[in-house]
TORVEX-415393 format. One line per 2 residues: number of its first residue (from 1); for each residue x, y, z of N, C-alpha, C. Coordinates in steps of 0.05 Angstrom, whole numbers, plus 5000, padded with zeros to 4 digits. Layout:
<rs>
NUM = X:Y:Z:X:Y:Z:X:Y:Z ~ ...
</rs>
This chain:
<rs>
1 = 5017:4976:5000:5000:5000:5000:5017:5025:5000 ~ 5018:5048:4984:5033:5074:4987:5025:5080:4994
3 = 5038:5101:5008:5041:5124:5035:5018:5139:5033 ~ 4994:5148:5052:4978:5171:5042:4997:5206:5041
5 = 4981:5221:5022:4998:5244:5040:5000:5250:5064 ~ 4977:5242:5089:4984:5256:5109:5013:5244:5121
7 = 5021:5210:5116:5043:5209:5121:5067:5210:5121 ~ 5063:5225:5089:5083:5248:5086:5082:5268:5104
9 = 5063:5283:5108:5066:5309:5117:5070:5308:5149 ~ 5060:5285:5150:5073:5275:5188:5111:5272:5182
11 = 5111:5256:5173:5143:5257:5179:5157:5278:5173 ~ 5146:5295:5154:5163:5319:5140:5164:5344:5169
13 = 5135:5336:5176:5135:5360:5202:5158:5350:5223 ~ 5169:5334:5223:5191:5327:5246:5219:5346:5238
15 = 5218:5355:5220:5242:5374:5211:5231:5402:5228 ~ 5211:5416:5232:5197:5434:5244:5209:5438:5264
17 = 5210:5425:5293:5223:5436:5317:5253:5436:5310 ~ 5260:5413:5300:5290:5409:5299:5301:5444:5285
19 = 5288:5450:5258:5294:5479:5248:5290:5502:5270 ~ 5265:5502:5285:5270:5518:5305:5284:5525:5324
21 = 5290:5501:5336:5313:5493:5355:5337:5505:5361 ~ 5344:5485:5322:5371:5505:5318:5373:5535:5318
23 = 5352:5552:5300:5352:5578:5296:5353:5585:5329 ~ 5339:5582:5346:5334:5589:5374:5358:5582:5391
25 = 5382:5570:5388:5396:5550:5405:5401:5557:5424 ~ 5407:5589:5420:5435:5602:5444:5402:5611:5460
27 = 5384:5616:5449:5375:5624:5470:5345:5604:5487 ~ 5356:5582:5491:5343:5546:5498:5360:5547:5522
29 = 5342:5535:5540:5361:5520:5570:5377:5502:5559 ~ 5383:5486:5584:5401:5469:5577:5383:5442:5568
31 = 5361:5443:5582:5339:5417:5573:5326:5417:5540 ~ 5319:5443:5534:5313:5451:5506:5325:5446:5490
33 = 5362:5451:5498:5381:5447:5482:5385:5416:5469 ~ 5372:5396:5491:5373:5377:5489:5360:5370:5476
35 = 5333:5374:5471:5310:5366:5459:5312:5384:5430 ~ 5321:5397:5426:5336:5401:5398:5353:5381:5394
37 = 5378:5370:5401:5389:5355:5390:5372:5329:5386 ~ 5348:5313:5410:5339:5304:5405:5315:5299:5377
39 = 5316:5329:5374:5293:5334:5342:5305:5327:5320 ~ 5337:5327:5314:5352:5325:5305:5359:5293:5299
41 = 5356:5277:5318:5357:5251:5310:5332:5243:5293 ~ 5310:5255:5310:5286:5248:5295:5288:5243:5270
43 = 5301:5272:5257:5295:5275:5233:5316:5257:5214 ~ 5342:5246:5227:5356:5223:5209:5347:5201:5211
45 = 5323:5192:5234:5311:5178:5229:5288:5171:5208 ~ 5280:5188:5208:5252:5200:5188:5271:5197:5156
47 = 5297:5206:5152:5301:5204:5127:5322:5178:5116 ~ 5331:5169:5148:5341:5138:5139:5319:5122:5129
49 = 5299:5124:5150:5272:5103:5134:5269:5109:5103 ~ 5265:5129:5102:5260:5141:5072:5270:5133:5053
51 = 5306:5133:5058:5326:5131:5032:5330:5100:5033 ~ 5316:5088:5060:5321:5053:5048:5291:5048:5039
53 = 5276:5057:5040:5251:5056:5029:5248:5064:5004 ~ 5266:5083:4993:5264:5091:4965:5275:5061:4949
55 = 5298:5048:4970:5312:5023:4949:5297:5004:4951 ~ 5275:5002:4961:5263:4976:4968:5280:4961:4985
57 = 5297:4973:5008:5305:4957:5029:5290:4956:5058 ~ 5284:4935:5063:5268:4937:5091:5291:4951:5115
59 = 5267:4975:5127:5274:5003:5141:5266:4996:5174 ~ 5258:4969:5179:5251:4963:5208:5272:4974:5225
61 = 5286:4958:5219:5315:4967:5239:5316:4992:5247 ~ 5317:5013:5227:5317:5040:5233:5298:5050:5257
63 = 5266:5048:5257:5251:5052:5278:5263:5038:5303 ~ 5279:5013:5299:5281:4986:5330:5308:5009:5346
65 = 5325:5025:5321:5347:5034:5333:5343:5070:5344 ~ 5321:5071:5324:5307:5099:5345:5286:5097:5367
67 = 5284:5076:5380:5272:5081:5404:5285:5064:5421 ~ 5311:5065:5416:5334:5056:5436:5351:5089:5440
69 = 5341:5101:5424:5353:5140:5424:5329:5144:5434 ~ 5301:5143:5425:5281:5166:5442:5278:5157:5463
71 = 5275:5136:5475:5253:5120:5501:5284:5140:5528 ~ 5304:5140:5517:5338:5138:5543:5343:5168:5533
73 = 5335:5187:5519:5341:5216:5509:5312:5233:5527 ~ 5297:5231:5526:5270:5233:5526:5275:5234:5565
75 = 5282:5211:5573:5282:5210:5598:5310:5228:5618 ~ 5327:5229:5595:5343:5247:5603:5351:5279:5598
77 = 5322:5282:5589:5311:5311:5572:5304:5321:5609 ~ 5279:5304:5614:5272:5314:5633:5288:5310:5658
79 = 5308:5290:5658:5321:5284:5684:5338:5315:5689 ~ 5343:5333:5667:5362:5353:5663:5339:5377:5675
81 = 5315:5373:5668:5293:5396:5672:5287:5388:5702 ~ 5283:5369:5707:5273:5372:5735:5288:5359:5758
83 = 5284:5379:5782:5307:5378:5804:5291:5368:5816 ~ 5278:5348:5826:5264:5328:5852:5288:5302:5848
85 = 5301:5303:5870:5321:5284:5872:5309:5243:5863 ~ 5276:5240:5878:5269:5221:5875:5264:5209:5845
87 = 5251:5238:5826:5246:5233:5806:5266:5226:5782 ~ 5287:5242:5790:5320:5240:5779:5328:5211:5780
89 = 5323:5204:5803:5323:5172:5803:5308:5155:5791 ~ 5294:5155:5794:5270:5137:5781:5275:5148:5750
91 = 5269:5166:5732:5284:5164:5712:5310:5152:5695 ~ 5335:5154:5713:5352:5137:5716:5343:5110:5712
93 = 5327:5101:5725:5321:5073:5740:5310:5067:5714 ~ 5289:5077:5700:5274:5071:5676:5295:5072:5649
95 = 5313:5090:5645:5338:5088:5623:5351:5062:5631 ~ 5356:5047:5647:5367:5030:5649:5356:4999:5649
97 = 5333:5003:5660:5311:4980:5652:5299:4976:5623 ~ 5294:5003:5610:5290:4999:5578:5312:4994:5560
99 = 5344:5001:5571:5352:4988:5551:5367:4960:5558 ~ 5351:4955:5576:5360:4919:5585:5331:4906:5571
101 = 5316:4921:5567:5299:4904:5561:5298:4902:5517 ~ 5310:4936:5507:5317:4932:5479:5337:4907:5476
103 = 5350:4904:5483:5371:4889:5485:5370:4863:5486 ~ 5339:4850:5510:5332:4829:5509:5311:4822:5474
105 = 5301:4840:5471:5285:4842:5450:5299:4842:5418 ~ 5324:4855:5423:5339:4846:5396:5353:4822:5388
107 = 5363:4818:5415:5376:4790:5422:5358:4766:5415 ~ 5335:4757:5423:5315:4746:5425:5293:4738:5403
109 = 5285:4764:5404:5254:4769:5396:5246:4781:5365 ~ 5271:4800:5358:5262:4819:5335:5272:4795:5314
111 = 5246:4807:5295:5259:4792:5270:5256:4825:5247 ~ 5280:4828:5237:5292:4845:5216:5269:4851:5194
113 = 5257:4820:5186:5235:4825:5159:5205:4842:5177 ~ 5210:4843:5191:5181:4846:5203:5176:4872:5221
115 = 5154:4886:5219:5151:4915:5245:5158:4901:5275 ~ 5163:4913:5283:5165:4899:5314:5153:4908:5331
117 = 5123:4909:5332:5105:4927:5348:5109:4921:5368 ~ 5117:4896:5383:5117:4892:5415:5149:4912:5419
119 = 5163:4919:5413:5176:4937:5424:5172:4964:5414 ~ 5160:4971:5396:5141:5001:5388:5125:4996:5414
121 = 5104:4982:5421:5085:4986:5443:5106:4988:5477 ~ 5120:4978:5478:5142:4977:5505:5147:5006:5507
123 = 5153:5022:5482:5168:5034:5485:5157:5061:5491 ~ 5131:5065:5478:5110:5089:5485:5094:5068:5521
125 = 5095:5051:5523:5093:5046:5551:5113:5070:5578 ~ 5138:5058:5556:5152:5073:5575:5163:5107:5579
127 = 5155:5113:5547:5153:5142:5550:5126:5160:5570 ~ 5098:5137:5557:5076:5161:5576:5077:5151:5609
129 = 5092:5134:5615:5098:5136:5646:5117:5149:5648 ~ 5135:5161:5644:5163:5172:5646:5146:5205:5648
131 = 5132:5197:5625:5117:5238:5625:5104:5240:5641 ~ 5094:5215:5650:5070:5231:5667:5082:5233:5700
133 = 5102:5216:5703:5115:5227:5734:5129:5253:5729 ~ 5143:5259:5702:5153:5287:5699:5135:5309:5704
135 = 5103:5301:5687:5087:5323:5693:5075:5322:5717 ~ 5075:5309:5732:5073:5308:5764:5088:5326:5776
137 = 5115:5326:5767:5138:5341:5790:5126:5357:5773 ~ 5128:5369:5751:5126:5399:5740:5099:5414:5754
139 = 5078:5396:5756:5063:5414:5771:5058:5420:5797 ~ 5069:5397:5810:5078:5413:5829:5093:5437:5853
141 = 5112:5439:5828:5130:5459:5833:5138:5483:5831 ~ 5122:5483:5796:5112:5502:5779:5092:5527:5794
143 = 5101:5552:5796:5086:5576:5798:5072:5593:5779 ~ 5088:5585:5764:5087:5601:5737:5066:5585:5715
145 = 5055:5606:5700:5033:5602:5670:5042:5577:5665 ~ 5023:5557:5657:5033:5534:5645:5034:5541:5614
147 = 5025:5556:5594:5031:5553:5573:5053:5571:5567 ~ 5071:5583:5585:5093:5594:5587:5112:5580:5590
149 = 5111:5561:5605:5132:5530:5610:5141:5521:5582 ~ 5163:5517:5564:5168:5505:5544:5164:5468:5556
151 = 5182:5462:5576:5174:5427:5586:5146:5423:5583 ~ 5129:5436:5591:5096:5435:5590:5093:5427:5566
153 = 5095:5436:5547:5094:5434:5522:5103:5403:5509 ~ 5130:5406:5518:5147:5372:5506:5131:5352:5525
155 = 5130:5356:5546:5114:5338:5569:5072:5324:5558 ~ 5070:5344:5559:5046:5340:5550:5044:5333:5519
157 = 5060:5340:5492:5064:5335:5473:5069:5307:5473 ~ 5089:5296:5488:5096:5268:5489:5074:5240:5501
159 = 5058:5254:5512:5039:5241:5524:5025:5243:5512 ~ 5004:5253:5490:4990:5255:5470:5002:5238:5454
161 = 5013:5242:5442:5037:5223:5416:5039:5192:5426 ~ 5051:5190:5449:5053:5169:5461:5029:5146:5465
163 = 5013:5160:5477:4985:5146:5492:4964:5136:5471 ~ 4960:5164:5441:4949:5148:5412:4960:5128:5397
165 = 4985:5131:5394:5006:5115:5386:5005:5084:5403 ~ 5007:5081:5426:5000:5058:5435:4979:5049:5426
167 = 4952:5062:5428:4928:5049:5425:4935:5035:5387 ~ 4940:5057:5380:4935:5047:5354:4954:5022:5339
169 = 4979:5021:5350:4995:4997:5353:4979:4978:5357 ~ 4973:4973:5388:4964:4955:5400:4937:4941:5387
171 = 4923:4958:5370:4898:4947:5354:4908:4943:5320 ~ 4932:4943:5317:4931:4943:5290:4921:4917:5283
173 = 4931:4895:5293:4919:4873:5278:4891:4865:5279 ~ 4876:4878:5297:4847:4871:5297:4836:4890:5280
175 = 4853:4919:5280:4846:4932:5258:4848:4919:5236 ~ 4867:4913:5231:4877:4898:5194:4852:4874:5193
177 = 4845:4861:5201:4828:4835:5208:4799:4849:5205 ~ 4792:4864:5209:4762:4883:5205:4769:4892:5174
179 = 4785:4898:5166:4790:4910:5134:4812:4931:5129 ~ 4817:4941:5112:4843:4961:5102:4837:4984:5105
181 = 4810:4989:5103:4796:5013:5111:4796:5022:5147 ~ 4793:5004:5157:4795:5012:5182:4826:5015:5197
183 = 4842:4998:5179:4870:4998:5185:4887:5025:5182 ~ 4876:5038:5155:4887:5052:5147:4873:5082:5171
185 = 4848:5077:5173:4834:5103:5191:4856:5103:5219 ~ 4865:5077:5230:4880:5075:5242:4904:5093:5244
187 = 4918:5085:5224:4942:5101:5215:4935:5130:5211 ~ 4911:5141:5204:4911:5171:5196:4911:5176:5217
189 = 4901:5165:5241:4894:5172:5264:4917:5175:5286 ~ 4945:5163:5276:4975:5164:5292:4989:5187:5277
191 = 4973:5189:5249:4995:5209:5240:4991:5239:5248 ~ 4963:5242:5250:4952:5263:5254:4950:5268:5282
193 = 4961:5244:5303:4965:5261:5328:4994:5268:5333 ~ 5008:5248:5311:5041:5261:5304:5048:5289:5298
195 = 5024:5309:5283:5029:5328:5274:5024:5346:5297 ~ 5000:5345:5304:4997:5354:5337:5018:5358:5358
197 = 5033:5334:5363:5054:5337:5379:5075:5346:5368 ~ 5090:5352:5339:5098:5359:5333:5091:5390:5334
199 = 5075:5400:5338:5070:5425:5332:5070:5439:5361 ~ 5063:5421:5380:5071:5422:5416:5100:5430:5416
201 = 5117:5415:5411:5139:5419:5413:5152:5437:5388 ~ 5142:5442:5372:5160:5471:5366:5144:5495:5385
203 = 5114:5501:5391:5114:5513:5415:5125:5514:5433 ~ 5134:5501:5449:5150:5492:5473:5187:5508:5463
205 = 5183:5497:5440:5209:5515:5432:5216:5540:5430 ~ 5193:5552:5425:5190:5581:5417:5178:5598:5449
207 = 5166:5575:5453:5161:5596:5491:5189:5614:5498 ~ 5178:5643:5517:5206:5653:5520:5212:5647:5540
209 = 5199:5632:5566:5211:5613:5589:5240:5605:5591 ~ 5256:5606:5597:5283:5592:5605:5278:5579:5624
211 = 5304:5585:5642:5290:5553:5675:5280:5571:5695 ~ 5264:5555:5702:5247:5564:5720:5248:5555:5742
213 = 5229:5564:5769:5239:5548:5792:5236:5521:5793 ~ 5213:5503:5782:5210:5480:5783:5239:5461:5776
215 = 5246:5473:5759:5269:5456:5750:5295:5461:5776 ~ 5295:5487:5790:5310:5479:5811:5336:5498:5804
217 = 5338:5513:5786:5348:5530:5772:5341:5562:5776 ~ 5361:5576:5774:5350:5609:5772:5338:5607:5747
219 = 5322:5632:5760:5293:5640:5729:5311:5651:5713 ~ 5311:5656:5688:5313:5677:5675:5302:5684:5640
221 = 5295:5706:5638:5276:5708:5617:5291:5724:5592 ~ 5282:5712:5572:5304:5727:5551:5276:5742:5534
</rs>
């Protein structure tokens, strides 16, 4: 089946924050900074699939080896943003358990010809728990506007992205098994909350927030 456009225009939008990012750099915390470079993988990800997809070479691998970068980047985005010593840990604790568990899953489990949804589904497991204890500490600590917060933005962006994205994983084959039509409503339905979060996080980019107290850091506003 070829690509619809919107899944073009989902992956193409992953170039979006990463361009912002950069243009913005010098003036990003140090967590932003990160999550720029993190947008930045995105997008060699987004165009490795592509250029082995143009040869007719199967591009699995590529997705198995970017969420061994997002699930351990992602967690250390926020481990950098937020100063609650417990949570710092427990983040830690989760980078280290997910990639004992990629590891058991490549070793094991993955087969190369094939999607590998059980570690696509692990892996947004372990991002919308990771966000949602982050967005825990953030609001608790947080004084300030939440749509002023750039983390607000990536936090809540990732949890959206994450939480559709599971569902829709997790049903693809009963989707595919009902018909191609519902499979595919499926898919419009991951790409189009792809664009969404994508568009969270170039907000989050463009907020004029620096660090704030939650993060445990002097404020300062540019």
């Amino acid at each position: 089946m070829a690509t619809p456009v919107l899944g073009y225009v989902a992956a193409g939008a992953v170039f979006v924050p990463a361009a912002v990012g950069i243009a913005r750099y010098k003036l990003l915390d140090q967590a932003m900074k990160l999550f720029t470079v993190f947008s930045l993988t995105s997008c060699l990800s987004v165009s490795a699939a592509f250029i082995l997809g143009l040869f007719k070479i199967k591009n699995y691998i590529v997705s198995d080896i970017y969420h061994l970068v997002e699930v351990p980047f992602l967690a250390l985005i926020y481990h950098t943003a937020i100063a609650s010593a417990s949570v710092r840990r427990i983040l830690k604790g989760c980078i280290l358990v997910y990639v004992a568990v990629w590891l058991a899953d490549q070793l094991y489990f993955a087969d190369p010809a094939r999607l590998n949804n059980a570690l696509a589904m692990t892996s947004r497991i372990f991002l919308v728990v990771m966000s949602i204890i982050a967005l825990h500490a953030f609001l608790k600590s947080t004084e300030a506007r939440l749509t002023k917060e750039p983390m607000f933005w990536i936090i809540t962006g990732t949890i959206l992205y994450s939480s559709g994205s599971l569902v829709v994983v997790a049903l693809s084959n009963e989707l595919y098994k009902m018909g191609l039509t519902y499979f595919v409503i499926g898919w419009y339905i991951n790409w189009t909350l792809s664009i969404v979060a994508t568009l969270m996080f170039t907000k989050g980019l463009l907020c004029s927030s620096q660090a704030q107290t939650y993060y445990g850091l002097s404020s300062e506003r540019v």
